[in-house]
N, C-alpha and C positions, 0 to 999 in steps of 0.2 A: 701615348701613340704620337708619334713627331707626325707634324703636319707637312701634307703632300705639297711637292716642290709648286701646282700650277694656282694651289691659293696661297702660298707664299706672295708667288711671280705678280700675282692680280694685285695681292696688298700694298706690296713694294711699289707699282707703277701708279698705284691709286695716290699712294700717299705721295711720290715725285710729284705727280701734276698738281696736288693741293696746294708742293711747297711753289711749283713753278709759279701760278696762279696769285699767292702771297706775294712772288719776289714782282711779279710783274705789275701788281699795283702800286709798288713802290715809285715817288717821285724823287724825291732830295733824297743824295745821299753821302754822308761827308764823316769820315774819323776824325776822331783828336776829343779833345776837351775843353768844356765850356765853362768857365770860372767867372765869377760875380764879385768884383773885389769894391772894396769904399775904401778911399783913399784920405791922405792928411796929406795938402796943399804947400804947408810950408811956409806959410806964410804965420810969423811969429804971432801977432793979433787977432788973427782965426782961430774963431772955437774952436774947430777940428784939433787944434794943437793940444786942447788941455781937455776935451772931453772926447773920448773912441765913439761915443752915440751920433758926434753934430762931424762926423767924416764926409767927403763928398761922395756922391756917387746914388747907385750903381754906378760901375764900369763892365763894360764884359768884355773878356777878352778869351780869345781863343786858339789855342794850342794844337799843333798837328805835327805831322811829317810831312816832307815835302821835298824832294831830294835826297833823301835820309839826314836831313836835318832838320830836330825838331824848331818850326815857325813859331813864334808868337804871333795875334795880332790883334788887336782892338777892333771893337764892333759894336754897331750901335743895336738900340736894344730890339730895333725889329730885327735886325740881321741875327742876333742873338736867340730867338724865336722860333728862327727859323732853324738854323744851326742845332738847337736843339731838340726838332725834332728829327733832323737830319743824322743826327749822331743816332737816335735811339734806332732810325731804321736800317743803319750801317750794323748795331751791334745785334738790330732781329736778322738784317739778312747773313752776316755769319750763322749765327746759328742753325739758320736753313739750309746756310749752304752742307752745315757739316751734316743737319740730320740727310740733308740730299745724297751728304757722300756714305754714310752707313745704309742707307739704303740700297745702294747702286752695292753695295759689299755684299747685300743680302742677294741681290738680283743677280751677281755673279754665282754665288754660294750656290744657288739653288738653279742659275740656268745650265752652269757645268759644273758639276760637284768633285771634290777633292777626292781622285783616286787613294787610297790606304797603302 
């Protein structure tokens, strides 16, 4: 037996404000990518040259769009910290956003249903 249109209606708006709720505790919010590299200096007489373990580093550096070009930039490693939590709640809030937008599909579906 398909379930009646006004406990759909109730589910659907229940679950919108849970996601509203999630997005709005959100502080940082930032795309791209955070990369952790150890580098070799260059310097002929540095270990780094002949052994990959005595590299310098961390470095982080971080990747975005910006313009529609993608940016490099270098960061230190609190910046990096942060960044990284920033990215993870960039990639929760898509996906809130989209469960937001299947839902709103259901609340159309079922507040005016598709004539046959």
């Amino acid at each position: 037996m398909p379930r009646r249109p006004e406990v759909i209606i109730k589910q659907a708006r229940e679950r919108i404000e849970r996601i509203r709720e999630t997005l709005n505790a959100i502080d940082y919010l930032c795309s791209g990518t955070l990369l952790e590299r150890m580098k070799v200096c260059g310097k002929p007489g540095c270990r780094c040259a002949q052994d990959p373990d005595a590299r310098h580093g961390p470095y982080y550096e971080w990747g975005h769009m910006k313009g529609g070009k993608l940016v490099h930039r270098t960061v230190s490693p609190k910046q990096a910290a942060v960044l990284r939590h920033a990215i993870a709640n960039y990639r929760k809030a898509k996906k809130l956003m989209q469960e937001w937008e299947d839902e709103t599909e259901r609340l159309i579906d079922a507040e005016a249903p598709r004539k046959p």
